[in-house]
Each structure stands twice: as C-alpha cells, then as structure tokens.
C-alpha atoms as an extended CHARMM CRD file, in Angstrom:
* protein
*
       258  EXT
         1         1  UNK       CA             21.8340000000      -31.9700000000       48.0360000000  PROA      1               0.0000000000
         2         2  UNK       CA             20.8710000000      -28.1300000000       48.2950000000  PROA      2               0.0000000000
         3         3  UNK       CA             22.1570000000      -27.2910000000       44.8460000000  PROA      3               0.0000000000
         4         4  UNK       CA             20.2690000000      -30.6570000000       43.4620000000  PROA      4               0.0000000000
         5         5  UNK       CA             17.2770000000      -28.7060000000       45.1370000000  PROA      5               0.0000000000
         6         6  UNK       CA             17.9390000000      -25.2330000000       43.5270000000  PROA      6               0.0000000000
         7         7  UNK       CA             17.9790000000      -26.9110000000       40.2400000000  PROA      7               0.0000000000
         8         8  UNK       CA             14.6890000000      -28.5350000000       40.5140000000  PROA      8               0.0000000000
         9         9  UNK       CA             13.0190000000      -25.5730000000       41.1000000000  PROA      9               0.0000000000
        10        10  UNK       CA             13.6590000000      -24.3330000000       37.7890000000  PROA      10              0.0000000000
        11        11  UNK       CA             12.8210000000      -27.2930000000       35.9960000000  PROA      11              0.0000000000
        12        12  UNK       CA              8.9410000000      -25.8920000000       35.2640000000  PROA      12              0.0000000000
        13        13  UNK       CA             10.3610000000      -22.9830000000       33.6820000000  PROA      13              0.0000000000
        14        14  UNK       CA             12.3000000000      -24.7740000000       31.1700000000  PROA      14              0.0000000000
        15        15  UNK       CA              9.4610000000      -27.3720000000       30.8690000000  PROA      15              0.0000000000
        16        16  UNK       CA              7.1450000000      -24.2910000000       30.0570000000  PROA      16              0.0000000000
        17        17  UNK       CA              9.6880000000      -22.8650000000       27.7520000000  PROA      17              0.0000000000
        18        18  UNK       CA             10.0360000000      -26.3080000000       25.7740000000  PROA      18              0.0000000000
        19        19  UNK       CA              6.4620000000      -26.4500000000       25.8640000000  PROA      19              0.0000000000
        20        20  UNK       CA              5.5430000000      -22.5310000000       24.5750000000  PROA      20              0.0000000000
        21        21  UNK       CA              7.8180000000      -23.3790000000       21.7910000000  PROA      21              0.0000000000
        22        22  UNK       CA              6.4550000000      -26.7530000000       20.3800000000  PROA      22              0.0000000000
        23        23  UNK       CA              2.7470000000      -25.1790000000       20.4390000000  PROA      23              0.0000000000
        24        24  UNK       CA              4.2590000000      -22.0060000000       18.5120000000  PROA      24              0.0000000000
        25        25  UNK       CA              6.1400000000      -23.7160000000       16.1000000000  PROA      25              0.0000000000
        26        26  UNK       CA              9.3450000000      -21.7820000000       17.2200000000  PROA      26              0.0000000000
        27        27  UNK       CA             12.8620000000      -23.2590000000       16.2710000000  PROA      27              0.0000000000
        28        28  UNK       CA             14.4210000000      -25.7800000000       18.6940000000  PROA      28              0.0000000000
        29        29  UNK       CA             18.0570000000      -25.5840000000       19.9260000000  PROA      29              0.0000000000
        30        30  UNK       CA             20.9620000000      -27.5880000000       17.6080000000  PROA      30              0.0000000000
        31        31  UNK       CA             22.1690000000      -30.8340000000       19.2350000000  PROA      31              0.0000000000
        32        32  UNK       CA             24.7320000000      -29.1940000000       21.5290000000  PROA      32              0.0000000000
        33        33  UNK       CA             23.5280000000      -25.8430000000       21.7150000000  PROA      33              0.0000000000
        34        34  UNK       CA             24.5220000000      -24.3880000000       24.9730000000  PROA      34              0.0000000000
        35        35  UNK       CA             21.8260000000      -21.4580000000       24.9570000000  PROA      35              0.0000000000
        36        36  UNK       CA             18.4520000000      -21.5120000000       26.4240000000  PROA      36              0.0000000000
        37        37  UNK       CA             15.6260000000      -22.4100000000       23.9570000000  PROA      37              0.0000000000
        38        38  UNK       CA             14.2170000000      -18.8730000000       23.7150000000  PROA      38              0.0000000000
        39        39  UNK       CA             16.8200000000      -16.3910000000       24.9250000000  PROA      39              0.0000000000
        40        40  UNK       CA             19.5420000000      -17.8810000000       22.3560000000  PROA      40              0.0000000000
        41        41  UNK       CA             18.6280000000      -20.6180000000       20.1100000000  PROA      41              0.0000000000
        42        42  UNK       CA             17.3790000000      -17.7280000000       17.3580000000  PROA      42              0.0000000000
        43        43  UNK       CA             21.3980000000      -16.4740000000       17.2650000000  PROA      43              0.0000000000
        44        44  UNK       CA             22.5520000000      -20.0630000000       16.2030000000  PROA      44              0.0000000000
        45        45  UNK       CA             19.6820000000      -21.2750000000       13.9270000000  PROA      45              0.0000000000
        46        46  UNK       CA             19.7550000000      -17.8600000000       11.6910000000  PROA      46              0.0000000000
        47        47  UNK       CA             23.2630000000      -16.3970000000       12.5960000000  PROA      47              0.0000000000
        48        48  UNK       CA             24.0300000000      -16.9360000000        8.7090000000  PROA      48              0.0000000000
        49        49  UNK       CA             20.9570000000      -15.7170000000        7.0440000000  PROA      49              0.0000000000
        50        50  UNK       CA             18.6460000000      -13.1350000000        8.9570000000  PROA      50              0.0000000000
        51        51  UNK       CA             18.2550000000      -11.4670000000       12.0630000000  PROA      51              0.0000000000
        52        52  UNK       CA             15.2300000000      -11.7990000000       13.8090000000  PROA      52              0.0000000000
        53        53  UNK       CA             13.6700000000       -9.0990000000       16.1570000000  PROA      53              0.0000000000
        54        54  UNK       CA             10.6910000000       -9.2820000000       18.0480000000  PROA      54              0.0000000000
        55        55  UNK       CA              8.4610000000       -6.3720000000       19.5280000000  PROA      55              0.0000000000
        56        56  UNK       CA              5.2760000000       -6.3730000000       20.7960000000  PROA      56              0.0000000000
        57        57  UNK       CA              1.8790000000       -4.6330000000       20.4950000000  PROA      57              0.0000000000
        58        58  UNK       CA             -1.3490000000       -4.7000000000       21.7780000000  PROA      58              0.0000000000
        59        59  UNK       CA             -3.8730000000       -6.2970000000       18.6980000000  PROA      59              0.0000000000
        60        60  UNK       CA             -6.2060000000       -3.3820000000       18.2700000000  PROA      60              0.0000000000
        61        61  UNK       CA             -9.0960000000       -4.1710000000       20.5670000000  PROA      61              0.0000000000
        62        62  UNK       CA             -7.9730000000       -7.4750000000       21.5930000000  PROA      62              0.0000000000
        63        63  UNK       CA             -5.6360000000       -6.8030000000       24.4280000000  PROA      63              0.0000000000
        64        64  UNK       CA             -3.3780000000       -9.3910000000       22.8140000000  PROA      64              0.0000000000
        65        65  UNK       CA              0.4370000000       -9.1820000000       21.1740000000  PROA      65              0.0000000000
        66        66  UNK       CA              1.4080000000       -9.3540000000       17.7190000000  PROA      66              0.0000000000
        67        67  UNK       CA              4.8090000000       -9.8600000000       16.8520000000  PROA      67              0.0000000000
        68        68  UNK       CA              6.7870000000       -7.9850000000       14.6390000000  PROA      68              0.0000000000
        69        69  UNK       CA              9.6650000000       -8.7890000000       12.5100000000  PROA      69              0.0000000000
        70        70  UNK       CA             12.4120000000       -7.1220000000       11.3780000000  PROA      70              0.0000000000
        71        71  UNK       CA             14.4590000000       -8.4100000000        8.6040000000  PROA      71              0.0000000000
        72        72  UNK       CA             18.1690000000       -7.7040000000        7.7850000000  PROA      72              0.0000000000
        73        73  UNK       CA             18.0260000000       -6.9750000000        3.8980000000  PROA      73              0.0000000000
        74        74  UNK       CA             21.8200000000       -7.5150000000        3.4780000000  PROA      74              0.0000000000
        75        75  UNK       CA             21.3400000000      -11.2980000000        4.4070000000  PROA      75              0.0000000000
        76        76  UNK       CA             18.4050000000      -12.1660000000        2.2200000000  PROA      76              0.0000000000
        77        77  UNK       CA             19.4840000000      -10.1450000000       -0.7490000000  PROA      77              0.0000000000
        78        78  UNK       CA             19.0740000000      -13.4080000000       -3.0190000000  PROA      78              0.0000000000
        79        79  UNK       CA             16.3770000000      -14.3620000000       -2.3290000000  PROA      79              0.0000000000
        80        80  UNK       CA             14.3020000000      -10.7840000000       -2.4900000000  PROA      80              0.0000000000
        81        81  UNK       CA             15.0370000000       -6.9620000000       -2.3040000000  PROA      81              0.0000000000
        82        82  UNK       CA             13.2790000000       -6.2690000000        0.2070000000  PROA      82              0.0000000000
        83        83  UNK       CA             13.9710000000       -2.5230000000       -0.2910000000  PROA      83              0.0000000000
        84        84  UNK       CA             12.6670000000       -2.9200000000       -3.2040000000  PROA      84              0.0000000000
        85        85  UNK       CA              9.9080000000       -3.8420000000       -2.0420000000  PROA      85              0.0000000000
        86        86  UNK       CA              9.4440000000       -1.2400000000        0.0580000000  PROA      86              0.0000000000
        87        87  UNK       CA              9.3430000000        1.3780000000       -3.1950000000  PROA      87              0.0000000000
        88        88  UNK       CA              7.3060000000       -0.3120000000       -4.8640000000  PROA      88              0.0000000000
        89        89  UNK       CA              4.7600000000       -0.2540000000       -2.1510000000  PROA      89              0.0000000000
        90        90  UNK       CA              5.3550000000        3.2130000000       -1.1200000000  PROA      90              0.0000000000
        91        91  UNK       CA              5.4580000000        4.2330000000       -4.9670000000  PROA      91              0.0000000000
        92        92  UNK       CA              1.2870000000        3.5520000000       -4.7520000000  PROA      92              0.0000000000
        93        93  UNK       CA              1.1830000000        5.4020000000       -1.6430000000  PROA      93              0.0000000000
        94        94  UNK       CA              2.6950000000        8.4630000000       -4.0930000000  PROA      94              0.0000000000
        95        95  UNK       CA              0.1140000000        7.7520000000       -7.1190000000  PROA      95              0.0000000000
        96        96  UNK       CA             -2.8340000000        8.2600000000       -4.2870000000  PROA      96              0.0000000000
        97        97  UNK       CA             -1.2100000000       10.9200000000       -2.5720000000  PROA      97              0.0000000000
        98        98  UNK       CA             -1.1710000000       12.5630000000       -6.7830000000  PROA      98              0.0000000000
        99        99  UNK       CA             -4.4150000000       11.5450000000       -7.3810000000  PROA      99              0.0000000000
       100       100  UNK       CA             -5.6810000000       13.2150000000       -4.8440000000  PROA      100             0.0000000000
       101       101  UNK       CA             -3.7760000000       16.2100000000       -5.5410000000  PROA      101             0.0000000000
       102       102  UNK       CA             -4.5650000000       16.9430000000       -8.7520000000  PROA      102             0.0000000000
       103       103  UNK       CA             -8.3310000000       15.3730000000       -8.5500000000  PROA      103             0.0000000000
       104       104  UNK       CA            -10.0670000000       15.9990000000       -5.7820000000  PROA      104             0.0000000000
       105       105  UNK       CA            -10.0430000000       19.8250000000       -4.8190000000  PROA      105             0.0000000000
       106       106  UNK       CA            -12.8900000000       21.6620000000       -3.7050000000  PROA      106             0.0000000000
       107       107  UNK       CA            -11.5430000000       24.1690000000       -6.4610000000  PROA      107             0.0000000000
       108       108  UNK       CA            -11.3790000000       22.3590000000      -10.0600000000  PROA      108             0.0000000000
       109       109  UNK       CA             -8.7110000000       23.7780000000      -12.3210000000  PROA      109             0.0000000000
       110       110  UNK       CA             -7.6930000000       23.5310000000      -15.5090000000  PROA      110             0.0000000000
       111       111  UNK       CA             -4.5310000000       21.0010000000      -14.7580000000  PROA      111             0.0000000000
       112       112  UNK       CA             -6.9670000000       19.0190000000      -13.0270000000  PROA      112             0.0000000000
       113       113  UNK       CA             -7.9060000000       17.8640000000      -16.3640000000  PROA      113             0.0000000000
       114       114  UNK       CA             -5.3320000000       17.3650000000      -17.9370000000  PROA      114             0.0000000000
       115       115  UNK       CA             -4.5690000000       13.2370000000      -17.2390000000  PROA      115             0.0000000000
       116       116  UNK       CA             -8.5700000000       12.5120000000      -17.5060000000  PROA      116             0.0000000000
       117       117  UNK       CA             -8.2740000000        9.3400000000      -20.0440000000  PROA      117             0.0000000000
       118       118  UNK       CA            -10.3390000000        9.4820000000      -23.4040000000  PROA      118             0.0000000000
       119       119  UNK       CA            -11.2300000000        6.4840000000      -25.3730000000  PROA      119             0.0000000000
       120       120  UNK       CA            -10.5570000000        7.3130000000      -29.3030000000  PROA      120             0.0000000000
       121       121  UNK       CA            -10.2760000000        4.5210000000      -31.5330000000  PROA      121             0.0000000000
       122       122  UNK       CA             -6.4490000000        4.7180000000      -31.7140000000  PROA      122             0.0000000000
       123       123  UNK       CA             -6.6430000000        3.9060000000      -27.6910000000  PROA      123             0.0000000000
       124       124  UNK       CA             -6.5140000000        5.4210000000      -24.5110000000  PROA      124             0.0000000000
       125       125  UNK       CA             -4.5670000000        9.0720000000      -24.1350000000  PROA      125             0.0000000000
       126       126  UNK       CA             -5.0760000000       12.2290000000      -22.0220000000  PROA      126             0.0000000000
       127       127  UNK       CA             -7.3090000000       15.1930000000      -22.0880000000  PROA      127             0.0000000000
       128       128  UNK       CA             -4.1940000000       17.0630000000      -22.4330000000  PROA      128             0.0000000000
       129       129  UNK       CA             -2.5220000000       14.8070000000      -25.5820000000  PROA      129             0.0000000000
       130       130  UNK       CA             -5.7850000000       15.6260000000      -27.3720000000  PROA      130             0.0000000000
       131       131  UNK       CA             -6.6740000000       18.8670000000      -26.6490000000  PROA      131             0.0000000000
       132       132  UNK       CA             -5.6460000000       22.5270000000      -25.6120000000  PROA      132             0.0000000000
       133       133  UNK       CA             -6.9170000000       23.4150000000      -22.1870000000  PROA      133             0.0000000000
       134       134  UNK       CA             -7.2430000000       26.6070000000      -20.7490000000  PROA      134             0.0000000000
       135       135  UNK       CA             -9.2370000000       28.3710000000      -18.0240000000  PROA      135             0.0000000000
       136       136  UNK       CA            -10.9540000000       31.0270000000      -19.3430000000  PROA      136             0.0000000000
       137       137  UNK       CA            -12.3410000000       32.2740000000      -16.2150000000  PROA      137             0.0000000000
       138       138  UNK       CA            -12.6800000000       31.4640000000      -12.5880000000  PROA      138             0.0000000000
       139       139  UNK       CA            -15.9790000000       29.5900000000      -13.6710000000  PROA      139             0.0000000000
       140       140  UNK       CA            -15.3060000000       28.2490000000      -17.0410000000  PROA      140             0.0000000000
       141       141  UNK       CA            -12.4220000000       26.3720000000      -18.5720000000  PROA      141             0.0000000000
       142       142  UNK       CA            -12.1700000000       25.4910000000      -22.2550000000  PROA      142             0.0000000000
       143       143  UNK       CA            -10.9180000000       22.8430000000      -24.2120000000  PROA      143             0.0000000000
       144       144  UNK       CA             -9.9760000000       23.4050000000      -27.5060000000  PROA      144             0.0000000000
       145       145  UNK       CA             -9.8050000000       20.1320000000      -29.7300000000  PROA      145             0.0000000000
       146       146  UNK       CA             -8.9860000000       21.5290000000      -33.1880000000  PROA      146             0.0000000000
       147       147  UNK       CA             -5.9200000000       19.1450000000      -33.7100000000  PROA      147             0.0000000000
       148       148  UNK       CA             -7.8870000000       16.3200000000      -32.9420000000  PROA      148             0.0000000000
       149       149  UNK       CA            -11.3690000000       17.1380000000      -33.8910000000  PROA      149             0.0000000000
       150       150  UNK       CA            -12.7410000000       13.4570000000      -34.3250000000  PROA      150             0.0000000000
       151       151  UNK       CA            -12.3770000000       12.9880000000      -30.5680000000  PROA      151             0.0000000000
       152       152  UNK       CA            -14.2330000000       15.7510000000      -29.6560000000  PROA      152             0.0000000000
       153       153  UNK       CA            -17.2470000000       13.9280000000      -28.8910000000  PROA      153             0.0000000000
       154       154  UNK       CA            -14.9570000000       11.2970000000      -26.5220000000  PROA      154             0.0000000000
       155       155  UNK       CA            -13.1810000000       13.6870000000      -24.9030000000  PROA      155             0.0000000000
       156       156  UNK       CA            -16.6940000000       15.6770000000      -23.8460000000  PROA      156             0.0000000000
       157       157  UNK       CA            -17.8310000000       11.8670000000      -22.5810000000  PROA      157             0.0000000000
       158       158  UNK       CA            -14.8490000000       11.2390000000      -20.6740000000  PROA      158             0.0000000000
       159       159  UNK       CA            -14.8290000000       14.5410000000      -18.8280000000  PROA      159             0.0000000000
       160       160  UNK       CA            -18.3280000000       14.0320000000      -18.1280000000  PROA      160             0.0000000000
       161       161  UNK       CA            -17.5610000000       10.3650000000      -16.6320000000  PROA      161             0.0000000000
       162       162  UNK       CA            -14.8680000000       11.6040000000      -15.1020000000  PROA      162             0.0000000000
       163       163  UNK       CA            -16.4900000000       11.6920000000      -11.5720000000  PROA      163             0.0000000000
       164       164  UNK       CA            -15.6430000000       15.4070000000      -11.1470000000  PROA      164             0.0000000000
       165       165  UNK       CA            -19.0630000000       16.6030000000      -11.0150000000  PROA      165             0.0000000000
       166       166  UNK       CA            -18.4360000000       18.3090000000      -14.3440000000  PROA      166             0.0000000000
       167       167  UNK       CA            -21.0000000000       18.6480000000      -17.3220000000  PROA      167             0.0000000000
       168       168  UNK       CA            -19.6860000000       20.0260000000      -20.4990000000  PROA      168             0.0000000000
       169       169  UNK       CA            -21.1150000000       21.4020000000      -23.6170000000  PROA      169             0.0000000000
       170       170  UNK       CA            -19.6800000000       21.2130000000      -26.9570000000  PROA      170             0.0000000000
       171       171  UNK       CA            -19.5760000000       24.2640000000      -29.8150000000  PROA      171             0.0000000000
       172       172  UNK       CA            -17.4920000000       23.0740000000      -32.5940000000  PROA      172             0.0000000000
       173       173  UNK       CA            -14.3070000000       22.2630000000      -32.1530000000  PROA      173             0.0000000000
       174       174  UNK       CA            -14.4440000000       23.3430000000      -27.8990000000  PROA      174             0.0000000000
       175       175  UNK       CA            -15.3370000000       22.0070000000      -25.2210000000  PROA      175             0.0000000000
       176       176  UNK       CA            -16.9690000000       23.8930000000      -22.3160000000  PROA      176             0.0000000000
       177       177  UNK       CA            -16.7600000000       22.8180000000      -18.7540000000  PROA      177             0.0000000000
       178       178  UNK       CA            -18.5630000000       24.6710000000      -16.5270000000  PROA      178             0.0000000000
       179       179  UNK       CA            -16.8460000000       24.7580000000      -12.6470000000  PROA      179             0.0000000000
       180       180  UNK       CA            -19.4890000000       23.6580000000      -10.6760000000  PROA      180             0.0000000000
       181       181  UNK       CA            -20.0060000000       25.5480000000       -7.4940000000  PROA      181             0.0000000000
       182       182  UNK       CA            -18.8330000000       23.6950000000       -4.3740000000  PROA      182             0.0000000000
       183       183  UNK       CA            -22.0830000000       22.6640000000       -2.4840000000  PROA      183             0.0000000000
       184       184  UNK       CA            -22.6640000000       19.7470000000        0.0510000000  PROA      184             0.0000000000
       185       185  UNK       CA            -23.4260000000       17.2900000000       -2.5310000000  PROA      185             0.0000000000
       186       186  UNK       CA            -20.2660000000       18.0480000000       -4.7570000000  PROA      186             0.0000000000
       187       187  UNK       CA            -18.1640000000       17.8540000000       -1.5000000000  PROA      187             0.0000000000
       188       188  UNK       CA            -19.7060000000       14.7300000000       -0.3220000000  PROA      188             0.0000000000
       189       189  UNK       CA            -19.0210000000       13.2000000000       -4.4130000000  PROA      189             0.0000000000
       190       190  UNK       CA            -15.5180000000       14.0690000000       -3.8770000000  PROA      190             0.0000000000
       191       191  UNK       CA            -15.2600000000       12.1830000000       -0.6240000000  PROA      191             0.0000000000
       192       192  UNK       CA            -16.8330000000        9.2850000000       -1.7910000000  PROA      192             0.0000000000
       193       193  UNK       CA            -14.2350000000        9.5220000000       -5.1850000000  PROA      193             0.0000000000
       194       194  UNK       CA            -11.3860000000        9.6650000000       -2.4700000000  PROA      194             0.0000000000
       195       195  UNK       CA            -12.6560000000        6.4870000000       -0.7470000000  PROA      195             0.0000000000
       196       196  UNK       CA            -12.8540000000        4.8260000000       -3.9850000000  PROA      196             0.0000000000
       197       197  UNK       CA             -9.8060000000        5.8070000000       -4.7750000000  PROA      197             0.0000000000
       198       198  UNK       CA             -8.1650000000        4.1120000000       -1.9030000000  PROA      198             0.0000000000
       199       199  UNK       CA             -9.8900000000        1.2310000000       -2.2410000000  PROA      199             0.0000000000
       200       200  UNK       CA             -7.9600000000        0.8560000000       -5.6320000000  PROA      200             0.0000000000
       201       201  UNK       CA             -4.6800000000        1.4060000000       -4.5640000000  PROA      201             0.0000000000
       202       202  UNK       CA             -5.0870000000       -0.8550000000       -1.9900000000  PROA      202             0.0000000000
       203       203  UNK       CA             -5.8390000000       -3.3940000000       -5.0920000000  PROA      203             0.0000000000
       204       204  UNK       CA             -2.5710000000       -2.3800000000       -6.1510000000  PROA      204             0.0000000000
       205       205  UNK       CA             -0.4650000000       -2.4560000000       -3.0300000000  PROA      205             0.0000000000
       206       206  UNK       CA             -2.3030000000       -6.2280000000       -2.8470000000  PROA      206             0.0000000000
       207       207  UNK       CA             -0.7070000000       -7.0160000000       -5.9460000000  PROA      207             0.0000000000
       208       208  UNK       CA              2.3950000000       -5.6140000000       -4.4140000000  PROA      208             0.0000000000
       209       209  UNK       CA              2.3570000000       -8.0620000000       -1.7120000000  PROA      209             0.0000000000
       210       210  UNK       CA              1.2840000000      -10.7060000000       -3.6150000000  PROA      210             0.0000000000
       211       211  UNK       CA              3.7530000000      -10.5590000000       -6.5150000000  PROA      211             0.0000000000
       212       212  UNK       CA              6.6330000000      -10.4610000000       -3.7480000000  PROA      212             0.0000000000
       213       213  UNK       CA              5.2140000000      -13.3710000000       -1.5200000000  PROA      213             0.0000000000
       214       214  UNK       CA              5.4050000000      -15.7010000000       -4.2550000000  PROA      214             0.0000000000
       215       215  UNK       CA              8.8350000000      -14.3190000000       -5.5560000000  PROA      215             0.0000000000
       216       216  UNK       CA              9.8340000000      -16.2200000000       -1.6670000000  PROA      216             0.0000000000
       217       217  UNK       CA              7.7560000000      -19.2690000000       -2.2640000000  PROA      217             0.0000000000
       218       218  UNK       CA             10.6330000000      -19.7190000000       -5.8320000000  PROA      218             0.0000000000
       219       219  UNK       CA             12.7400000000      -20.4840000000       -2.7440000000  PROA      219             0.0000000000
       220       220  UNK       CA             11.3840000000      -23.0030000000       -0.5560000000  PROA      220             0.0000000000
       221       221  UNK       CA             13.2760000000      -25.7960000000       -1.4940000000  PROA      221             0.0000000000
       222       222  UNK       CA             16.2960000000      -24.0070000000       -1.2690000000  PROA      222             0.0000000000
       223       223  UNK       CA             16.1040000000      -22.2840000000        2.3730000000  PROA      223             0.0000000000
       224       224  UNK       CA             14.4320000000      -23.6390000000        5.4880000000  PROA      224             0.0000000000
       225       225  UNK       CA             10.7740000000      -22.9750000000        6.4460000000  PROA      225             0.0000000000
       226       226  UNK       CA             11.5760000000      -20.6990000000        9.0640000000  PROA      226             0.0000000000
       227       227  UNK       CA             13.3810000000      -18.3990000000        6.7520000000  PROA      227             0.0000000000
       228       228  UNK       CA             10.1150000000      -18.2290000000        4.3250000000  PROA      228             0.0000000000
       229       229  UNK       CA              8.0260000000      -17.4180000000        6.9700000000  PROA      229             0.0000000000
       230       230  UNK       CA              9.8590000000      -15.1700000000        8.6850000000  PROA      230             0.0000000000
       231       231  UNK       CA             10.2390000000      -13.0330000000        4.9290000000  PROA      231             0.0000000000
       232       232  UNK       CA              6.3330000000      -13.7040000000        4.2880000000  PROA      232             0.0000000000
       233       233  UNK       CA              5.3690000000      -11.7450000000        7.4070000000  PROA      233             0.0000000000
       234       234  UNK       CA              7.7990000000       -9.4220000000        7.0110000000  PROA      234             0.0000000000
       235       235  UNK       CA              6.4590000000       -8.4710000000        3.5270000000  PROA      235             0.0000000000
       236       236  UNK       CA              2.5240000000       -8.8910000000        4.9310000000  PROA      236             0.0000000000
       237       237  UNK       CA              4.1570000000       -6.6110000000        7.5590000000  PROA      237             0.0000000000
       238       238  UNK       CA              5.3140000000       -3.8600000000        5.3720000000  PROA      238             0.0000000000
       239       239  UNK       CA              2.0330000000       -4.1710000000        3.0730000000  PROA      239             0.0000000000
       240       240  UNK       CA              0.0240000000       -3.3190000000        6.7520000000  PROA      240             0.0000000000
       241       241  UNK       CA              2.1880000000       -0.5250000000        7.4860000000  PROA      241             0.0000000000
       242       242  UNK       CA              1.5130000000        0.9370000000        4.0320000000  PROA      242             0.0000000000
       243       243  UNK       CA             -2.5230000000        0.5350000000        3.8360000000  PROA      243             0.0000000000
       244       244  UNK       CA             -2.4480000000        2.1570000000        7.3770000000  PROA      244             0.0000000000
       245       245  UNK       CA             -0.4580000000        5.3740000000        5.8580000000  PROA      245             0.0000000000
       246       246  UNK       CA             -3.0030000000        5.0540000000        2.8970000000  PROA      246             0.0000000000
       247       247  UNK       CA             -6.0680000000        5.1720000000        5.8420000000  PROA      247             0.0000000000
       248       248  UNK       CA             -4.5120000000        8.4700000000        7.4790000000  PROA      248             0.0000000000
       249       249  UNK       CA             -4.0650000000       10.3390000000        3.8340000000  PROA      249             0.0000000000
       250       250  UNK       CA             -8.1580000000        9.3650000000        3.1580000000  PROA      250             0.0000000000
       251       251  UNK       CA             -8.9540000000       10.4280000000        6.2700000000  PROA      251             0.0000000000
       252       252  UNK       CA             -6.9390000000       13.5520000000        5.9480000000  PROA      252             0.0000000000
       253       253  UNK       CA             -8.2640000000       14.0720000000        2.4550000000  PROA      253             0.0000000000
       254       254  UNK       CA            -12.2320000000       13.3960000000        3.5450000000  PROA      254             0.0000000000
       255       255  UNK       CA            -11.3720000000       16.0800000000        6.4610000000  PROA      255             0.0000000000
       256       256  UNK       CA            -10.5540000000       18.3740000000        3.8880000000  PROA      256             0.0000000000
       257       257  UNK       CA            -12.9170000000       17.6260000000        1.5590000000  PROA      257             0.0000000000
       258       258  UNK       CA            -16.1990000000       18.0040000000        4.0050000000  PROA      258             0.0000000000
C-alpha cells in the first residue's frame, strides 16, 4: 500500500510532462519505449539521423527561453551540407568585412578605387580594368584612361556616384579626383554608406538562408517532420548568428568612422 502511495505522488509530474509535450509539438515515446517522455524519448526517435541539443537563453528583453539546436552534420549529410552552409554565410560576412576595408576610410586612396564599377556599353568592369590609377599626391589621385578613352566620360560618372564623397574633373584623357578633406559631413556619409552596406549583405545572407531552407523542404516526403524542422531552425539559427556578427562589424565600423 505505501509504495502504491509513493507512486501516486508522481503521477502529476508525468501528467505535466505528457501534457508540456502535446502543447509543444515535441515527439512522443515509441510503443514500448522504456524512457521518460522528455529525458529519453529524443535518443530513440533520432538515434539514426541527428542529435538534438538543447540550451537555453533569455529572449532579449523578454525574460523568456529560446531554444537552440545543434545539429550533427555527419548524420544529415544527404540531405544538406550544413558546413556548407556555414561558408557560404560567413563568405558575405568576408565581402562586408572587404567592403568596408577598401571603401570606407576616413583616408581615400588610390586602391580604394580600383573595384568602383563603370557602365560602358560593352558592360560592367572596374575602375581599374579601364584605367591607370595613381595617387599623385596626398590630395589628388589621377586616373589615366588613354587605353580606353571612350569610357572616360563613364568612368568620371561612376566615381562621382560612387558614394565616396568624390567629385572629379576631366582633362583629356585623365581623370582628376580630388581627396576630399575629412569633415563631419563626409564622416557622417561614410557611416550612413556602412549602414547601407549592411543592409545589403543582409539581402544576401537572406538569400543564403532561403536558398538552403528550401534545399530541406526537396526532402519532406522522404524524412519525418521533426527532422525538417529541427534542420530549418538550425539553418534560421546559423543565419541569426551571422547578421549579429554583421551588427558588431557596423557598429565597429560607425565607431571608427565618427
């Protein structure tokens, strides 16, 4: 009778834990599954395909947990590669981090215009495919467009569009671009490129996410639910971690800039 007793009185916990998972949409134990609902079932229900490991953190200014997942890669290598992935997203962290490197400095120099983009009618190509560019002076750097002569007048456009605070000024066959001197305003320009800037790679790493998310979805009739999901967040997971990396280079970069 006193052992019937002692097992009643952990009846509500189980009820709760039955409960927490049908409102969650967690997986139940298999028919004959000897673990507890939430301390085991996860080992039999994915021991095959994925591992799945939960931490918590406190949802910024909510006071509430967020899960997070971590993925073996090894065990859902055919369905996506997820290190792959992970490159590709952290290759637009790298474009940024070079964009910002070579185009917004207080200081302009001559290599900083060297990947500007010019319009001829043969298409798109850099400054530097077009023309010879050279700093003449602290304050002055030329371009020289004598093998390419007919794009003089789009190179002088595009470095004027370039949003580099630069106005050139054409004598023949050069180009002269004046380095402007760094005041308030030009500082303030640059910030506002570097937000921009950020804004598009995060358009990219979108893409990123996106392109991966559906390569899972190719799979759905082929793996359970669970598994989808479980790869979906990870992926939204990695795509969060990477926009908050991109957040801490602008603000780094604006610090710099202002």
């Amino acid at each position: 009778m006193a052992t019937a007793l002692r097992s009643l009185r952990h009846l509500p916990s189980l009820l709760y834990r039955s409960s927490f998972a049908t409102i969650h949409g967690l997986p139940r134990a298999p028919s004959g599954c000897p673990a507890l609902l939430l301390d085991g079932c996860r080992q039999c229900v994915h021991r095959m395909l994925l591992t799945r490991q939960l931490a918590t953190k406190k949802a910024k200014g909510k006071g509430q947990t967020q899960a997070r997942v971590n993925i073996s890669a090894a065990l859902v290598e055919d369905i996506i590669n997820l290190e792959e992935a992970k490159e590709e997203m952290q290759g637009v962290v790298e474009a940024l981090k070079e964009d910002f490197s070579r185009n917004l400095s207080v200081r302009t120099s001559a290599g900083a215009l060297d990947h500007i983009m010019v319009m001829t009618k043969d298409g798109k190509f850099p400054l530097n495919q077009l023309g010879q560019i050279s700093q003449k002076s602290p304050q002055l750097i030329l371009v020289n467009m004598i093998n390419f002569p007919e794009s003089t007048a789009a190179a002088t456009k595009a470095i004027r569009e370039s949003g580099m605070n630069l106005n050139p000024d054409v004598d023949g066959t050069i180009i002269r671009v004046p380095i402007p001197k760094v005041t308030r305003e030009h500082r303030e320009s640059l910030a506002k490129l570097a937000k921009q800037s950020t804004n598009k790679s995060k358009e990219a790493l979108r893409k990123v996410r996106s392109k991966n998310i559906n390569q899972v979805k190719k799979f759905k009739n082929k793996v359970s639910e669970d598994t989808i999901w479980l790869l979906e967040k990870q992926i939204q997971q990695m795509a969060d971690d990477t926009a908050v990396e991109m957040d801490k280079l602008l603000a780094a970069k604006t610090k710099e800039l202002l």
